[in-house]
N, C-alpha and C positions, 0 to 999 in steps of 0.2 A: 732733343733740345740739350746741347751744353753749354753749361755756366760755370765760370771760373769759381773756385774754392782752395778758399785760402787753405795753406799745408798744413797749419797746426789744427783744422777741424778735420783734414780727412786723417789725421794720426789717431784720432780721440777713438778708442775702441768701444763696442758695442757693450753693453752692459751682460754680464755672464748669466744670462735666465735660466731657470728649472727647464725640465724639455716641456711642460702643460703646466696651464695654471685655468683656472677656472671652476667649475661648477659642477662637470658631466658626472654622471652619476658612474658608479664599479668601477674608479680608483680608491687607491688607498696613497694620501698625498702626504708622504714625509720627507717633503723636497724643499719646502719652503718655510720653514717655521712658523706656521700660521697656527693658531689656538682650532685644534681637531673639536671643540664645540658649538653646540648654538649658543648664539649670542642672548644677553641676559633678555629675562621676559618682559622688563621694564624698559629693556631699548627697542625692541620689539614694537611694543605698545604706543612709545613712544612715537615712534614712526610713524604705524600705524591711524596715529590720532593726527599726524600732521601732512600725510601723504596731499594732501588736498590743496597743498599752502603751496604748492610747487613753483606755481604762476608768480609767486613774488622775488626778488631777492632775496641771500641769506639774513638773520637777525644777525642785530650787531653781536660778536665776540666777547662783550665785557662782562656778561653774566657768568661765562664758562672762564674767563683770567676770573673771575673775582672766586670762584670754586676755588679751581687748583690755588689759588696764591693762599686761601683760608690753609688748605691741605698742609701746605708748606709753611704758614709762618710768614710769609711776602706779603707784597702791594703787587695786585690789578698790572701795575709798569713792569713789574718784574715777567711778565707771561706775554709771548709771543705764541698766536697759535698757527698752525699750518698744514697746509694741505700732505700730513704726511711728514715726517720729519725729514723727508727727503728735502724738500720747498726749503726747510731751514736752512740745510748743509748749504744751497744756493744763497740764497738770502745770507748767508753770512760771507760769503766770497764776495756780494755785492754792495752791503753793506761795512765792510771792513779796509772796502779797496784803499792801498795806499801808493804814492809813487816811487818809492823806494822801494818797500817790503814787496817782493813778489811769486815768494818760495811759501809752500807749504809743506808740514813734516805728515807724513802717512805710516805707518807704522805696517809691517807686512807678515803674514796675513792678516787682514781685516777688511771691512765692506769695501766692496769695489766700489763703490760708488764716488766714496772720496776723491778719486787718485779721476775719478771721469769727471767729477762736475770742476777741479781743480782747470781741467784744458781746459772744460769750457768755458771757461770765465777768465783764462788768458793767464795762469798761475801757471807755472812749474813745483808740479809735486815732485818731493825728493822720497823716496821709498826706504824706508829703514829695514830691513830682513830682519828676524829674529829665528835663526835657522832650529832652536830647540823649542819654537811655538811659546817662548814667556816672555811677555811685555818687560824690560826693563826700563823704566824713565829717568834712570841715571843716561843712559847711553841718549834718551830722545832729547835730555836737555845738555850734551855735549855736544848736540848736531844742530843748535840751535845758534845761529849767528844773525847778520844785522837787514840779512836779506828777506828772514821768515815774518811771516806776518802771522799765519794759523798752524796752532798744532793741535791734529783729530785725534786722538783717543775715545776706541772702541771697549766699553765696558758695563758689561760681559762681553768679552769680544768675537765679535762672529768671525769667523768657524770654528773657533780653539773652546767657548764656554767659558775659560779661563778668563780673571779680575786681578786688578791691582788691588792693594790695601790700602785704607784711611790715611792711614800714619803716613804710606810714601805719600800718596796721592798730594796730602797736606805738606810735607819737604820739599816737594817736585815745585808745586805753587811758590814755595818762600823761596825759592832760588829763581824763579823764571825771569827774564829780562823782562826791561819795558819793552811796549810795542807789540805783543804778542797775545792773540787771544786763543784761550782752546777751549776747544770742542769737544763736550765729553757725549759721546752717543752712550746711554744708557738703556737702548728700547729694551732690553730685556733685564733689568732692574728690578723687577720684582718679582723675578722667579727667581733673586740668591737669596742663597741660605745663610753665604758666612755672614754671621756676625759683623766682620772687618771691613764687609765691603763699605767703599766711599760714602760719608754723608754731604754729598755736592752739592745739596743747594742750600748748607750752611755755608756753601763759598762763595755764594754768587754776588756778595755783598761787598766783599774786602777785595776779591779778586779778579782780572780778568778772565771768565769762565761762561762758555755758554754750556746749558746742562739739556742735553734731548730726552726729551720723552716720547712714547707714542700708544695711540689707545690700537696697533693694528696686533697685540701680543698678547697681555693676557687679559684685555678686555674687549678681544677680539671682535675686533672691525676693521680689519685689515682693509676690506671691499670697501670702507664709505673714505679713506685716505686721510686720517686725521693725527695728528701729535702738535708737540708743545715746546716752546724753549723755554730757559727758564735765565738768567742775567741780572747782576747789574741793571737797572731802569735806564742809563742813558746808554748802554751795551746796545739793552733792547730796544731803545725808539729807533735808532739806527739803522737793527735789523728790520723792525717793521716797515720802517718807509723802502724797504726794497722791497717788499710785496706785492704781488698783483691784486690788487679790487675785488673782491667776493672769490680771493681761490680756493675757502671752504663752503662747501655747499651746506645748504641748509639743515636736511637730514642727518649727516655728519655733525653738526654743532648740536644740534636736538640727541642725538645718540649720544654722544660723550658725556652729555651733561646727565642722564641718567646712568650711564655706566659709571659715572663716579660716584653715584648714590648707593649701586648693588656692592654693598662688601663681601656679603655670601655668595656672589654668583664668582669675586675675583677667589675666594680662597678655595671655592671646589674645582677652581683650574689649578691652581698653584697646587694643592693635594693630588690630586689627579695627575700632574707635571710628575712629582717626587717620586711618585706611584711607579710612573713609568719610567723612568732614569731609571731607579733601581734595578727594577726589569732587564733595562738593556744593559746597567752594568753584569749583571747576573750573564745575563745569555753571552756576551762579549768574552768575559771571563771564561766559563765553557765551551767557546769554541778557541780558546787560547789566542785571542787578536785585542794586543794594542789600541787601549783607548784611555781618552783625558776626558776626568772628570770635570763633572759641567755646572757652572751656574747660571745657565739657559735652559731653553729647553728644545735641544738636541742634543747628539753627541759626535764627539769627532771619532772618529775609527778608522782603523788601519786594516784594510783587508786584504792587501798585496799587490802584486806589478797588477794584476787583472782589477784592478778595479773599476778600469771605467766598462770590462765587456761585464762585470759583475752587478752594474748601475744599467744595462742595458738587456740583462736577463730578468733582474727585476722588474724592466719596464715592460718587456713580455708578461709576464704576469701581471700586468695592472697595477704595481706599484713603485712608488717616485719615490729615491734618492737622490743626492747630488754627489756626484764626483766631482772631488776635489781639484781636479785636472786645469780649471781656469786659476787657481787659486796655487799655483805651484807644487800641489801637495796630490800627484799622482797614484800613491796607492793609497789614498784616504777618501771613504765617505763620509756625508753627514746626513744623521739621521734626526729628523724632529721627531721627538716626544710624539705621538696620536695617542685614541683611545685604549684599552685595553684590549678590547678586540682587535685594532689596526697594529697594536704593537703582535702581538702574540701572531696574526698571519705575518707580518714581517720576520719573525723569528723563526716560524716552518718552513716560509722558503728561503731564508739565510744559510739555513740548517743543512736543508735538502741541494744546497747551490754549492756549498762549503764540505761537502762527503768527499 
């Protein structure tokens, strides 16, 4: 059967996926940045006591805005939640649509996903390169004219780990033109350390800024698809009415809301995180390779022209990295943080690959 398809959908590339994701037991998966524990015992339970309720719709949302907004210092209007904060990055392409503004600024590298949901929603993303891997937002707001309507910033930004500072962050805002809203992806926001990083949703009030979060990192429930925005209230009514109808499942809304209760369960991830960054700085270091440090939790690394057969010898062995190869950045891997056990077999056969 063929069916005519319009040009600018068959342009839209595929999303750059891990080569496995899922469950199967005798990997060791540092491909994806997913939190390498069990999830807390109270979201568990959680679950557990609601598995039954399945038959109904999800419950409404406003229990779980009315948590995080306490979190934050906000109003219930201020929190947009979503299937994932991918559904947001969407939801604000269809929420923000204007007839003039039809460019958005993407900064490179950073999540693919920007630069793909931008076609799909009929934008021209404009690619900014940053060929020495550090964000400047002096240059993103020289690129910024009367045609942009969004501009993503990634921070912590994935692949690099690498964060802007408060102070720009906060100059970048007092210069931006009208018309323009940005997107600050933060999913991994609470594994920095500095000091300096951004306080953004003290901005969410004076300025145009949507702020993402997401419970799939270090309160790891990546599987049930859950995050949040955070806006301006009439930013967010906006984005809301571009939502689909129950896109957060039930489970999902029941899990979050206890995982913002367990403090102890987020900070022996975050311990655990530092734990192992260390580690790989350490081991990096001694095999004499090239890497930036991280306010996420993996790390970028330079292991040479071989990196992608170096990411497919490991996969022989049962364990996932990603080569950097979709992302422009050919002899770079990226490695997530795991256990100590998953870090330390990753380091034997690093060791043993690299003689």
């Amino acid at each position: 059967m063929r069916l005519t398809v319009d040009e600018s959908i068959k342009r839209i590339p595929f999303y750059p996926k891990a080569a496995l994701y899922g469950s199967e037991e005798g990997w060791t998966r540092l491909a994806s940045n997913e939190n390498p524990h069990p999830p807390s015992s109270k979201v568990v339970n959680s679950i557990l006591e609601s598995v039954f309720s399945i038959t109904r719709y999800p419950e409404s949302e406003l229990e779980l805005k009315a948590l995080l907004a306490a979190k934050y210092g906000l109003e219930p209007g201020n929190i947009v939640i979503g299937n994932g904060s991918n559904e947001l990055i969407e939801t604000a392409f269809k929420g923000m649509r204007h007839p003039m503004r039809t460019r958005v600024l993407v900064h490179e590298p950073s999540f693919a996903f920007y630069t793909i949901a931008a076609q799909i929603y009929g934008y021209e993303a404009r690619q900014i390169r940053f060929p020495d891997l550090t964000l400047d937002l002096d240059i993103i707001l020289e690129q910024i004219d009367e045609s942009v309507r969004i501009v993503f910033l990634n921070n912590p930004n994935n692949p690099t780990g690498t964060i802007f500072e408060d102070a720009t962050f906060k100059s970048f805002l007092d210069r931006l033109p009208p018309e323009v809203l940005v997107v600050v992806d933060e999913a991994y926001a609470e594994f920095a350390t500095s000091k300096k990083f951004p306080k953004s949703m003290t901005y969410v009030r004076d300025y145009p800024v949507l702020v993402l979060r997401t419970f799939s990192k270090a309160y790891g429930l990546a599987g049930l698809r859950i995050g949040y925005g955070v806006a301006d209230a009439t930013i967010a009514s906006f984005i809301e009415r571009t939502k689909q109808p129950f896109s957060v499942n039930m489970l999902a809304l029941i899990a979050a809301k206890e995982a913002l209760s367990d403090d102890k369960y987020v900070a022996k991830v975050l311990e655990s995180n530092i734990q192992g960054r260390d580690f790989f700085y350490g081991l990096f270091a001694e095999l004499g390779l090239a890497f930036i440090p991280t306010e996420a939790n993996f790390v970028l690394v330079r292991v040479g022209p071989d990196a992608e057969g170096l990411t497919k010898k490991l996969f022989e062995k049962k364990i996932l990295v990603r080569w950097m190869g979709a992302y422009e950045l050919p002899e770079y891997i990226r490695v997530t943080v795991g256990t100590m056990e998953e870090n330390r077999l990753f380091a034997r056969s690093l060791r043993s690959l690299l003689k």
